[in-house]
MIDOSE-1310 file (N, C-alpha, C; in nm, 2 decimals, decimal comma, always signed):
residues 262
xxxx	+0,08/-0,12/+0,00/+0,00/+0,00/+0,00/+0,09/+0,12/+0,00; +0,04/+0,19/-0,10/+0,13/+0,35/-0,07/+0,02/+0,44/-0,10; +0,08/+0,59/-0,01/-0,01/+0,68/-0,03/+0,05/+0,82/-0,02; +0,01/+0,88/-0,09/+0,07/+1,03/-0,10/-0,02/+1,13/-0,11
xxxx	+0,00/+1,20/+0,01/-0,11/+1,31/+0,08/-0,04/+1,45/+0,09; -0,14/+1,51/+0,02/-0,04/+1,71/+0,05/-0,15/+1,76/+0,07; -0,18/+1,83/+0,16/-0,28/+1,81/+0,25/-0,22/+2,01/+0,32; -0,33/+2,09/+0,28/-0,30/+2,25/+0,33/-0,42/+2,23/+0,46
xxxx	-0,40/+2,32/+0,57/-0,47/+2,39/+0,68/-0,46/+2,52/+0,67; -0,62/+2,57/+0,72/-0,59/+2,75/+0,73/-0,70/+2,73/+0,84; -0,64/+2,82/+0,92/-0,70/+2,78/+1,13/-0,72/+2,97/+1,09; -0,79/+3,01/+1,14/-0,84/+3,18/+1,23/-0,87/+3,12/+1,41
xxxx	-0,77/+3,24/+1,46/-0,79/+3,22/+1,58/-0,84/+3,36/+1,62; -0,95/+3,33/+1,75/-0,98/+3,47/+1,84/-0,94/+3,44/+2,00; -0,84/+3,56/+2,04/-0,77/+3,54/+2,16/-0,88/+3,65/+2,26; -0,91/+3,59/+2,35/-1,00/+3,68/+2,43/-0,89/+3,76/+2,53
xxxx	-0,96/+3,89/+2,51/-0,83/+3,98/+2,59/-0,91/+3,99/+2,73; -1,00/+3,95/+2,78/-0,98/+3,92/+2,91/-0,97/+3,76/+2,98; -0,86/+3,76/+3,12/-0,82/+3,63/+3,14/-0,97/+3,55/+3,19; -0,94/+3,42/+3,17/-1,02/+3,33/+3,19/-1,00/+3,23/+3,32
xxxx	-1,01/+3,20/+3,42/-0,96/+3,15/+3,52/-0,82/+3,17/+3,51; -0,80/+3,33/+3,48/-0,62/+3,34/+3,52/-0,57/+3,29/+3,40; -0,61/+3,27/+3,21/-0,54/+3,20/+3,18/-0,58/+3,29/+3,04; -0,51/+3,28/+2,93/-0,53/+3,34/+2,77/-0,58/+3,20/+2,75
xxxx	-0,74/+3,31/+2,68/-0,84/+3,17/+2,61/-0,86/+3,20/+2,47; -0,84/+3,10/+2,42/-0,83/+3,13/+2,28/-0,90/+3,02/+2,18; -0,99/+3,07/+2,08/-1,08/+2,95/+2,01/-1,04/+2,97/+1,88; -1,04/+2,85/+1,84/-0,97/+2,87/+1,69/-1,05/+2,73/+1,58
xxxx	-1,04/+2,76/+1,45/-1,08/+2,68/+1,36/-1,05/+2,66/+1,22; -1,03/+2,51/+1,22/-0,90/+2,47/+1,11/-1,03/+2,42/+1,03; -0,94/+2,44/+0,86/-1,05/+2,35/+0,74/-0,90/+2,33/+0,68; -0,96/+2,25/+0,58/-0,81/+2,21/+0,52/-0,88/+2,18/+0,37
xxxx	-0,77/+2,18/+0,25/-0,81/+2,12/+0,13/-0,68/+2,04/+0,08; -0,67/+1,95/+0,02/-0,63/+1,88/-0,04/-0,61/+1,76/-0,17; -0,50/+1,71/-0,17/-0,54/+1,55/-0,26/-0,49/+1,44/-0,20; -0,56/+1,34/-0,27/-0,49/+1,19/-0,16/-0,51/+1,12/-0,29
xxxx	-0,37/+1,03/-0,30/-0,39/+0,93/-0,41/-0,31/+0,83/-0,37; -0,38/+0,71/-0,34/-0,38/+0,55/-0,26/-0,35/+0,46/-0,38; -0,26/+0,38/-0,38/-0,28/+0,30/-0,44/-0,24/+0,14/-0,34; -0,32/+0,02/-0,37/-0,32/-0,09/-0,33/-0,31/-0,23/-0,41
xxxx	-0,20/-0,29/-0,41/-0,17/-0,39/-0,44/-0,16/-0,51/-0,41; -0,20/-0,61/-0,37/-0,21/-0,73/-0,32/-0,26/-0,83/-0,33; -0,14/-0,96/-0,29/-0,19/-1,13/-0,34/-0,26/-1,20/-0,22; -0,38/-1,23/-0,29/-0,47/-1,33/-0,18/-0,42/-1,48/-0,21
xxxx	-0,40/-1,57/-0,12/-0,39/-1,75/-0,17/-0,43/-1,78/-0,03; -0,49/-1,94/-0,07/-0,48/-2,03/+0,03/-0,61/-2,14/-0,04; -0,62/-2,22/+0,02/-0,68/-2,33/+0,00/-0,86/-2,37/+0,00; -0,90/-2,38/-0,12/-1,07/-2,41/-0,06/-1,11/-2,55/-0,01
xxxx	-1,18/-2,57/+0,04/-1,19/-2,73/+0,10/-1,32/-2,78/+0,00; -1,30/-2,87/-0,07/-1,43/-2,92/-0,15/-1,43/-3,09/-0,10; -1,54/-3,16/-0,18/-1,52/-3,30/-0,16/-1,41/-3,36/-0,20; -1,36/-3,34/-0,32/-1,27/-3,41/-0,35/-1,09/-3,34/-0,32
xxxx	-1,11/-3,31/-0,22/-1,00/-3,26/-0,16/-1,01/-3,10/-0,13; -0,85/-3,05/-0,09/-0,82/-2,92/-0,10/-0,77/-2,85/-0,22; -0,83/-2,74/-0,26/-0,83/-2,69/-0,40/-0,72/-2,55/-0,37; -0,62/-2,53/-0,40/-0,51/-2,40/-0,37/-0,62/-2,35/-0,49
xxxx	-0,60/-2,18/-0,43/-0,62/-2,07/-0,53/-0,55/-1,97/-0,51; -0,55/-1,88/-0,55/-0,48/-1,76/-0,55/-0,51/-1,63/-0,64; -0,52/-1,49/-0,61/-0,53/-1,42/-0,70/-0,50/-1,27/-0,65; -0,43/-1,19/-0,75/-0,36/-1,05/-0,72/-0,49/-1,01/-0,80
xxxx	-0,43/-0,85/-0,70/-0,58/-0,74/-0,78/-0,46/-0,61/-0,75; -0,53/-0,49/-0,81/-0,46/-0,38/-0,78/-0,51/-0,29/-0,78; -0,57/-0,22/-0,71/-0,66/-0,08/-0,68/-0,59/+0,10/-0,64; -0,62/+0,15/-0,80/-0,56/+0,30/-0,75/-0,69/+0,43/-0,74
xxxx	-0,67/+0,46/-0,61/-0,77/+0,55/-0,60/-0,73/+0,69/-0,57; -0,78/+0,81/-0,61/-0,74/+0,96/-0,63/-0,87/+1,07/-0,59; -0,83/+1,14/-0,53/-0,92/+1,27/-0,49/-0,88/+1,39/-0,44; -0,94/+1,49/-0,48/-0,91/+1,65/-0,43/-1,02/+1,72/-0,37
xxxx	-1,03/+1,74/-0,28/-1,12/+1,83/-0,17/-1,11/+1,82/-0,08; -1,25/+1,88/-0,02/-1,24/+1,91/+0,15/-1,20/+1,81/+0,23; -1,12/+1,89/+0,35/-1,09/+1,79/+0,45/-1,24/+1,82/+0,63; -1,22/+1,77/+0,69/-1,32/+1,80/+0,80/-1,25/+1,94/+0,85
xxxx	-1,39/+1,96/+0,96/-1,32/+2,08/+0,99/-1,31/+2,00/+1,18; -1,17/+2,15/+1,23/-1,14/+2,13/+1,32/-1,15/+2,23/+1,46; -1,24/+2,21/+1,49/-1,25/+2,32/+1,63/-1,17/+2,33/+1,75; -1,11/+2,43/+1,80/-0,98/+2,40/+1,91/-1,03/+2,50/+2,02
xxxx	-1,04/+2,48/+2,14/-1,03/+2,60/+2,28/-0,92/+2,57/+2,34; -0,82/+2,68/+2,39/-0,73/+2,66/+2,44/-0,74/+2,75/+2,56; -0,63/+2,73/+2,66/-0,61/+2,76/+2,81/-0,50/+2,79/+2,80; -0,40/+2,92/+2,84/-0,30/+2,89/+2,85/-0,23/+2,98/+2,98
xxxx	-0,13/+2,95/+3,11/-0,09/+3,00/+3,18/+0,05/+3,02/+3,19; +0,07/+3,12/+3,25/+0,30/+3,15/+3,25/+0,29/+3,24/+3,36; +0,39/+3,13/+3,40/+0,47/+3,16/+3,52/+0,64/+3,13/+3,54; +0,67/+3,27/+3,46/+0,83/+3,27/+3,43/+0,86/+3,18/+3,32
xxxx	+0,95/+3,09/+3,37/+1,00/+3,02/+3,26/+0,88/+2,89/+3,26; +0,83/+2,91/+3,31/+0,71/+2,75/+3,28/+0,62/+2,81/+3,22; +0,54/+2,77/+3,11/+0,38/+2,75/+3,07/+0,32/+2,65/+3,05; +0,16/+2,65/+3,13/+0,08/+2,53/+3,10/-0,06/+2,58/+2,99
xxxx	-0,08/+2,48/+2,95/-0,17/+2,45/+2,85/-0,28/+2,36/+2,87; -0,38/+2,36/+2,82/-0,51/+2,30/+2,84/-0,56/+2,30/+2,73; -0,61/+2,18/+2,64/-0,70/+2,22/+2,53/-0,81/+2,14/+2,53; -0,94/+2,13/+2,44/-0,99/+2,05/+2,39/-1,05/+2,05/+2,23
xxxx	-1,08/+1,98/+2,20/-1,00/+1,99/+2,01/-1,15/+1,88/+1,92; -1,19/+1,83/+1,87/-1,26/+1,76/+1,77/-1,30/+1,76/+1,66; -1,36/+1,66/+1,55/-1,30/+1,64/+1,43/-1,49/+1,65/+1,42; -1,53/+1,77/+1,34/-1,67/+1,73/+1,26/-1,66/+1,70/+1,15
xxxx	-1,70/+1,56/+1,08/-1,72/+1,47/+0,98/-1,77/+1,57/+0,85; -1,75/+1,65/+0,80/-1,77/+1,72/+0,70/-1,69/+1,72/+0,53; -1,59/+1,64/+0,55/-1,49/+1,64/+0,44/-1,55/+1,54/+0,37; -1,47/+1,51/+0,23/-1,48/+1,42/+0,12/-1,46/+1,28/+0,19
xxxx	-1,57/+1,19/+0,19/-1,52/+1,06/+0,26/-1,65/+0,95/+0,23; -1,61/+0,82/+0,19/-1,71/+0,74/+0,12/-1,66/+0,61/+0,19; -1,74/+0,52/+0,24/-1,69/+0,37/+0,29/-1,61/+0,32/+0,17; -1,66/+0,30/+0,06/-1,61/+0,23/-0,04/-1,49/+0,30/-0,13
xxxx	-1,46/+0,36/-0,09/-1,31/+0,48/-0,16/-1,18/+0,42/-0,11; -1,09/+0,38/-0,15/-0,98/+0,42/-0,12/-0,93/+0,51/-0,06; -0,95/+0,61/-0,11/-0,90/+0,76/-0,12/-0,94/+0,83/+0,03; -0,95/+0,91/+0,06/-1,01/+0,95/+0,13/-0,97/+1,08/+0,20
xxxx	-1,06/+1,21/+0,23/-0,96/+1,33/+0,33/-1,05/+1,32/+0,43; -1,14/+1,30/+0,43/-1,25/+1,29/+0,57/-1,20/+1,18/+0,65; -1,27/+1,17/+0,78/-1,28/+1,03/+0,90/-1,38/+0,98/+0,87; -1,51/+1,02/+0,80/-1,62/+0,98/+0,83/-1,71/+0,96/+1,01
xxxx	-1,63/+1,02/+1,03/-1,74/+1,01/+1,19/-1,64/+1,14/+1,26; -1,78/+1,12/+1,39/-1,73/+1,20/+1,47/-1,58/+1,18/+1,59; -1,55/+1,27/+1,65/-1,47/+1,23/+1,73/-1,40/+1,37/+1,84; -1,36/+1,35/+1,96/-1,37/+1,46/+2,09/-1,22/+1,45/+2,15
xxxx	-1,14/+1,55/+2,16/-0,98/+1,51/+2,18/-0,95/+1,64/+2,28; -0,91/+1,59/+2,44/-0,87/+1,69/+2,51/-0,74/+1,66/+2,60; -0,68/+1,75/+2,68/-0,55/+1,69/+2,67/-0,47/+1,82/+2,73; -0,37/+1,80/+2,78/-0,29/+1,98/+2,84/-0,14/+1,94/+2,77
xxxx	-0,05/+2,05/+2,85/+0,06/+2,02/+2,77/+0,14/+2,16/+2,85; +0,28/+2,12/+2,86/+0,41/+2,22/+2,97/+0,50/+2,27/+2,84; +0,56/+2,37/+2,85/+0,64/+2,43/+2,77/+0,75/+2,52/+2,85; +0,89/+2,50/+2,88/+0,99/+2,53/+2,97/+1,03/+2,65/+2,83
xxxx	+1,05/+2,76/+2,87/+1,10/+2,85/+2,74/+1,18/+2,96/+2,82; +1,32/+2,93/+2,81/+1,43/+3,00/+2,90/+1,49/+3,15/+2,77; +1,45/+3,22/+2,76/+1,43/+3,36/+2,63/+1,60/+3,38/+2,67; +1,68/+3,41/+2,73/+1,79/+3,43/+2,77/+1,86/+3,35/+2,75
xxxx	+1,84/+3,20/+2,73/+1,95/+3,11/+2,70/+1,90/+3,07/+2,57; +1,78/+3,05/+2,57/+1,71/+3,02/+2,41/+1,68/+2,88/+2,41; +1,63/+2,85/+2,54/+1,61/+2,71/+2,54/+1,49/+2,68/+2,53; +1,44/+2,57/+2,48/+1,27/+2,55/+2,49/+1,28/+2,43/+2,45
xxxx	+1,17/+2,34/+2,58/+1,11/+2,19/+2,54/+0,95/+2,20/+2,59; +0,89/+2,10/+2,52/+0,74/+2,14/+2,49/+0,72/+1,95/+2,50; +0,55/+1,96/+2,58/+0,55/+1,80/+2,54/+0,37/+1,83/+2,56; +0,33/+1,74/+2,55/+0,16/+1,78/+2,52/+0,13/+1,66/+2,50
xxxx	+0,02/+1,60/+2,62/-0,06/+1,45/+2,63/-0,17/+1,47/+2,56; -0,24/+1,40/+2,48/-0,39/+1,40/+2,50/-0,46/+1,32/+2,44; -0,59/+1,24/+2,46/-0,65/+1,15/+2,47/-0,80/+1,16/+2,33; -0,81/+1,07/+2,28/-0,89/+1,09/+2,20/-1,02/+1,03/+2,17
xxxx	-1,18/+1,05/+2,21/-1,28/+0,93/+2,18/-1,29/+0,95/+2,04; -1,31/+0,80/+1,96/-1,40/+0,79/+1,83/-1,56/+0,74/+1,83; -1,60/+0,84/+1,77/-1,78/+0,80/+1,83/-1,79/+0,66/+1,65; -1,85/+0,59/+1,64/-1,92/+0,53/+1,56/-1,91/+0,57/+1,43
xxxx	-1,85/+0,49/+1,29/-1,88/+0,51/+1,18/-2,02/+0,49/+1,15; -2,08/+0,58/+1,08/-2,23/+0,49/+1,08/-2,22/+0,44/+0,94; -2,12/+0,45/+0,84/-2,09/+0,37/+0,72/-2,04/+0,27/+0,72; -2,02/+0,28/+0,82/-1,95/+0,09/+0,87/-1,93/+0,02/+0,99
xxxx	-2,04/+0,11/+1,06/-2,04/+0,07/+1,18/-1,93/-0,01/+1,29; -1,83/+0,09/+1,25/-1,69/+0,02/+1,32/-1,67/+0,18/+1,41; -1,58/+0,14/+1,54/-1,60/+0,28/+1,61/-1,43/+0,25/+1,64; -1,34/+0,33/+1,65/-1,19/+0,31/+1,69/-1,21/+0,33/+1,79
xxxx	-1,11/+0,28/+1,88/-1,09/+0,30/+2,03/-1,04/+0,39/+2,10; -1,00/+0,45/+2,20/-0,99/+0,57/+2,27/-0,81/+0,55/+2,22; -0,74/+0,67/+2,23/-0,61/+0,68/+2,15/-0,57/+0,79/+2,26; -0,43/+0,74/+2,28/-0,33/+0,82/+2,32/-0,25/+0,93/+2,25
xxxx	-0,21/+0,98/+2,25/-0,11/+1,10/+2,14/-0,04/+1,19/+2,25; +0,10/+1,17/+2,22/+0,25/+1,29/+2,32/+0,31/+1,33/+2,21; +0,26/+1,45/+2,18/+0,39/+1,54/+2,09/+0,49/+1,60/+2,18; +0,64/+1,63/+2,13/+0,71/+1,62/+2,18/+0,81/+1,75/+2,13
xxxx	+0,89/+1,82/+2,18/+0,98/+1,93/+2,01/+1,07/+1,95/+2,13; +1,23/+1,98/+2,15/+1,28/+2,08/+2,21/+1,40/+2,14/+2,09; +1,45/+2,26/+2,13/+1,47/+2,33/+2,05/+1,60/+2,41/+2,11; +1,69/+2,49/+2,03/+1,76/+2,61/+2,07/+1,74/+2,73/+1,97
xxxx	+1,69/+2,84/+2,04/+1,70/+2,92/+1,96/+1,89/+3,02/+1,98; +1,91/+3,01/+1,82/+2,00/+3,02/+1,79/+2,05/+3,17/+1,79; +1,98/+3,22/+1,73/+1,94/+3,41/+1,78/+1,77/+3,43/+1,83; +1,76/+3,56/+1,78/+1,61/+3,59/+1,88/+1,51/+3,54/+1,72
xxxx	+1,56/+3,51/+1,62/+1,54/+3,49/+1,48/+1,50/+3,33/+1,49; +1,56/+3,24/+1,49/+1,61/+3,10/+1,41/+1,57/+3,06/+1,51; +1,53/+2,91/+1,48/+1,51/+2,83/+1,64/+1,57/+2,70/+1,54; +1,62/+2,57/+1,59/+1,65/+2,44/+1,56/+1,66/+2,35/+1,66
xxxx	+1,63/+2,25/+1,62/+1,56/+2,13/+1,69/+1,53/+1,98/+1,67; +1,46/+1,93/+1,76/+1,42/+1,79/+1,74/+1,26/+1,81/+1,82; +1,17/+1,72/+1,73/+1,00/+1,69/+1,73/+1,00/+1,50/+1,73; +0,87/+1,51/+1,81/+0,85/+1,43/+1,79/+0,74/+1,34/+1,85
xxxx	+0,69/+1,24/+1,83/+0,50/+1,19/+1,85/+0,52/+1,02/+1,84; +0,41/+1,01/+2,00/+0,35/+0,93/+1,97/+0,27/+0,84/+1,97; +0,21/+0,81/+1,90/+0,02/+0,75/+1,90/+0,03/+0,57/+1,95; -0,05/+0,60/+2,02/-0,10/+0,43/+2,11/-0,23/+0,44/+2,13
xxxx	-0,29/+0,34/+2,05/-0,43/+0,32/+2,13/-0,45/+0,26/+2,18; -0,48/+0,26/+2,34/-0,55/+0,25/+2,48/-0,65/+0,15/+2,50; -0,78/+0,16/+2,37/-0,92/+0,11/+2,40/-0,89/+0,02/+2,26; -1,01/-0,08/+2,25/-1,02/-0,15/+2,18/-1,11/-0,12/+2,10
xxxx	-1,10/-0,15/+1,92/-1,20/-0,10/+1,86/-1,32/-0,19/+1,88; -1,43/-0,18/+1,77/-1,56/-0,26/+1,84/-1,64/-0,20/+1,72; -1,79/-0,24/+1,76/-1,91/-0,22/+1,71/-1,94/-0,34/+1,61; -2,04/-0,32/+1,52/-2,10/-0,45/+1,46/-2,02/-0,46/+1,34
xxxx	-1,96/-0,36/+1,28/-1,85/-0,34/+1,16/-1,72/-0,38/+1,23; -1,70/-0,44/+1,31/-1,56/-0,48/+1,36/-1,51/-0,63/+1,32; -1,43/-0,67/+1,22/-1,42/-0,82/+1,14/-1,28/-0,86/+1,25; -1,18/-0,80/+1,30/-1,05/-0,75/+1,31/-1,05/-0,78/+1,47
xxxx	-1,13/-0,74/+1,53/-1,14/-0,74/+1,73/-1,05/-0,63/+1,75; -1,03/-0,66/+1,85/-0,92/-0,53/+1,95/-0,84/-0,41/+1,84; -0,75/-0,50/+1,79/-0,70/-0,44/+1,66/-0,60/-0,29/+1,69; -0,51/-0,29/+1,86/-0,49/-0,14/+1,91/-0,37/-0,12/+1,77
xxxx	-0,36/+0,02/+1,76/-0,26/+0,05/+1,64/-0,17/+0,11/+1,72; +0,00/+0,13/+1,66/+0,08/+0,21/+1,74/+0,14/+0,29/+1,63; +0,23/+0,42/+1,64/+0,33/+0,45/+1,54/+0,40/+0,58/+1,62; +0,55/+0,57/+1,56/+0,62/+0,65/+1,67/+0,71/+0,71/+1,54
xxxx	+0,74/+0,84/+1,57/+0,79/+0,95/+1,49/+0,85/+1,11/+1,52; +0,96/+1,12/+1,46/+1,13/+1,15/+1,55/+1,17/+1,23/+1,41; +1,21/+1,37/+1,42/+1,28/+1,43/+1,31/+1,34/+1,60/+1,39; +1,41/+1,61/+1,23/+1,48/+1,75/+1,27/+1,34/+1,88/+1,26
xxxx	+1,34/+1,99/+1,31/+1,30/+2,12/+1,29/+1,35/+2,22/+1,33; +1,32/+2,34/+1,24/+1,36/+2,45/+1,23/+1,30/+2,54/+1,20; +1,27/+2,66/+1,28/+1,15/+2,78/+1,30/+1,23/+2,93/+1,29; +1,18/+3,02/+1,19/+1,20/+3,15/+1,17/+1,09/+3,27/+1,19
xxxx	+1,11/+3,32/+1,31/+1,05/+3,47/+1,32/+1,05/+3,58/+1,21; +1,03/+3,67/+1,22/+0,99/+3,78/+1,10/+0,94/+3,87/+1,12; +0,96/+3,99/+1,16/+0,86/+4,11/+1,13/+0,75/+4,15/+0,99; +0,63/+4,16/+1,01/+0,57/+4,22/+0,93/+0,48/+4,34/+0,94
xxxx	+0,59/+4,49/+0,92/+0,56/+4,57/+0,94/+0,58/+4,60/+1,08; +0,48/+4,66/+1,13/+0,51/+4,78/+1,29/+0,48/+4,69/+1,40; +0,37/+4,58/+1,33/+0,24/+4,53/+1,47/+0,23/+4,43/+1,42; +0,26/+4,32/+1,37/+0,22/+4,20/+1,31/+0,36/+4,11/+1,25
xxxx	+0,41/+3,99/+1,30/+0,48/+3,89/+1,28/+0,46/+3,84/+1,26; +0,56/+3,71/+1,16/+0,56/+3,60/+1,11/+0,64/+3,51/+1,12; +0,54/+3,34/+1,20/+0,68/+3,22/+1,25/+0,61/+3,14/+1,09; +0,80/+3,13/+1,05/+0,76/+2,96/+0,96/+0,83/+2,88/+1,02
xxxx	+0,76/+2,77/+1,05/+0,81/+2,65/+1,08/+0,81/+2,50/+1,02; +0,91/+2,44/+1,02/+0,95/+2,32/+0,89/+0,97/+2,15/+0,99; +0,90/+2,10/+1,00/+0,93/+1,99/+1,11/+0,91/+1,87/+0,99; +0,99/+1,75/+1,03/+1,05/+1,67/+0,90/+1,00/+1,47/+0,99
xxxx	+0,92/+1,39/+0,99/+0,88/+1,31/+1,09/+0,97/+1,17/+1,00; +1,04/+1,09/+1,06/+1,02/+0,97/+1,02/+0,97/+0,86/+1,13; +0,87/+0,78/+1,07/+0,79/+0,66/+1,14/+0,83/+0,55/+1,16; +0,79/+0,51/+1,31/+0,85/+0,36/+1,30/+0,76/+0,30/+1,43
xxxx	+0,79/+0,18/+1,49/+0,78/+0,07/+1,54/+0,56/+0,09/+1,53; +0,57/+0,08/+1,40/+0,42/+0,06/+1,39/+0,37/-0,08/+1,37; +0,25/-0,04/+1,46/+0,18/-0,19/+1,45/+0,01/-0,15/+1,41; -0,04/-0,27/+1,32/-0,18/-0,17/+1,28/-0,20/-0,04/+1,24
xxxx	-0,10/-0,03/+1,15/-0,10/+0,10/+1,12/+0,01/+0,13/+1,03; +0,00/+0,19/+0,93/+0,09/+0,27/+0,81/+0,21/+0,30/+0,85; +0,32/+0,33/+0,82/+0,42/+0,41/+0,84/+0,50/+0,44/+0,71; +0,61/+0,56/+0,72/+0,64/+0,66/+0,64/+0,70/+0,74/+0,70
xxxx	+0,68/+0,89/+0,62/+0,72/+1,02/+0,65/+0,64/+1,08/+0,65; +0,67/+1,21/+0,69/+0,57/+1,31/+0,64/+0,62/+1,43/+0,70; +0,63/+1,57/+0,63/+0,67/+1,71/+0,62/+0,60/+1,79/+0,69; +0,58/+1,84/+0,74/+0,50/+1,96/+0,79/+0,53/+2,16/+0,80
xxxx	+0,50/+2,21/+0,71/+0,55/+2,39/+0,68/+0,42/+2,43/+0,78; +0,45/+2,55/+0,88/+0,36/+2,60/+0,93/+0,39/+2,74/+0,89; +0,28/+2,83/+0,87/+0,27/+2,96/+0,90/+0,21/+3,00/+0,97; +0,23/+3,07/+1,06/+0,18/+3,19/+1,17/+0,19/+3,33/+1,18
xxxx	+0,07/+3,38/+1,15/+0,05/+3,55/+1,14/+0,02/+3,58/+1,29; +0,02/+3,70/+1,32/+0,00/+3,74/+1,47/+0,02/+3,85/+1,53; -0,02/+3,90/+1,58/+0,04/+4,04/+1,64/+0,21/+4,02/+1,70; +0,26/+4,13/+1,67/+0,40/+4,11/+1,73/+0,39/+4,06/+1,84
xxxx	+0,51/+3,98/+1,95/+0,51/+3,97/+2,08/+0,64/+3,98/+2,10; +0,68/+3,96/+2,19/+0,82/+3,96/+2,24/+0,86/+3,82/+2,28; +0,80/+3,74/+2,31/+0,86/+3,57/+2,26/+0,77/+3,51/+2,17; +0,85/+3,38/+2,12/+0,80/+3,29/+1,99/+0,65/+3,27/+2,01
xxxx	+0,59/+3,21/+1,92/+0,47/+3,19/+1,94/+0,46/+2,98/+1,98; +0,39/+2,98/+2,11/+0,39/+2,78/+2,18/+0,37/+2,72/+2,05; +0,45/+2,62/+1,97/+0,41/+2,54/+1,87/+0,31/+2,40/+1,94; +0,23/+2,45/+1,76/+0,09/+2,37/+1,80/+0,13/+2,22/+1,80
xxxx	+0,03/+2,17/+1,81/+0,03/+2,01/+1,82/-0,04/+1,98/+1,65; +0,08/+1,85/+1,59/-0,04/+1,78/+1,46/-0,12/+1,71/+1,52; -0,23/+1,68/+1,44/-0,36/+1,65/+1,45/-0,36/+1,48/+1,40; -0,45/+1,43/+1,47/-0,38/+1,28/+1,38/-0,57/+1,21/+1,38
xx	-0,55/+1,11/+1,29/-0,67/+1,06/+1,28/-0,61/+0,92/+1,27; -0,71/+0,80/+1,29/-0,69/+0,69/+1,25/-0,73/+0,64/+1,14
């Protein structure tokens, strides 16, 4: 199976300028568009049992499937508190089923179902030395496909990044994630049982500030993942370019968490 996904997000956030239990609250909301083109190849064999013995069969097929559109959209509330060199975080996050998505596709940019993701996360950011590590738990339900009546299980996810910023400009680094599911999948579309998936992923990044103009900055950030000790589940690579617009500040802006589906 291979699959090659380029895949854009565009999030608007509103930061409420007064504190919230002591904390910057901030609601935001991501759509995304893209293409996905899957291709699958694979040999079936083994034996039919008839009267007159066991009959071997066998047979390859190859299925390529392609699509361009919407992805779901993604609603985010955040919490966030600082105190000196520490900050905590608090979010909760979910995926409404709105994108391009069909049981019978290959292809796919949608989950086809719902699903509810909450979770906090510490960020140590020393401005004078230029140090920064960031790690972020959080936990995820999947409600019921109703196209297939199969529901994934509750999922784990730790992103991970620390970094040095190298001037008050550059930042460089290491990222990195990883997904475990916890619960067991189920429902009446379930052929597979328990079926928990894992996948763990580790790369370089590198973040650039920017002035634009008098009152408003720009972070690009480039994080680079390679995948491994997967079980039930795909592995690869995958690239990630962020842009961030924002009112100037006087430190970097907390890098967000990727978003993961099953």
């Amino acid at each position: 199976m291979k699959a090659n996904v380029d895949f854009g997000f565009v999030g608007g956030t509103y930061t409420f300028e007064t504190p919230v239990l002591g904390a910057q609250a901030s609601a935001t909301l991501l759509g995304g568009y893209g293409s996905n083109s899957t291709t699958l190849a694979g040999t079936l064999s083994g034996q039919l049992a008839t009267p007159l013995g066991a009959v071997p069969f066998s047979r390859f097929d190859s299925i390529d499937s392609s699509i361009i559109a919407f992805g779901d959209l993604i609603p985010m509330y955040q919490m966030k508190w600082n105190a000196a060199v520490n900050n905590f975080m608090t979010y909760v996050t979910g995926d409404i089923p709105v994108g391009a998505y069909q049981s019978t596709r290959l292809a796919n940019l949608g989950t086809g179902h719902w699903a509810i993701d909450a979770g906090g996360g510490y960020t140590y950011f020393d401005e004078k030395a230029g140090h920064e590590l960031s790690a972020v738990l959080g936990f995820t339900y999947n409600f019921i496909n109703p196209s297939t009546q199969y529901q994934s299980g509750v999922d784990m996810h730790l992103d991970w990044g620390a970094s040095q910023f190298l001037t008050k400009q550059w930042q460089v680094g290491l990222v990195g994630y990883l997904y475990q599911e916890i619960g067991c999948d189920s429902g009446s579309g379930d052929r597979v049982g328990c079926f928990q998936s894992r996948v763990v992923g580790v790369g370089p990044q590198v973040g650039y500030i920017f002035p634009i103009g008098d009152k408003m900055q720009g972070y690009l950030n480039l994080k680079a993942y390679g995948e491994f000790a997967n079980e039930n589940r795909p592995a690869g690579w995958n690239l990630w370019l962020t842009f961030n617009l924002s009112p100037a500040a006087a430190t970097p802006p907390t890098p967000t968490r990727p978003m993961f589906t099953k």
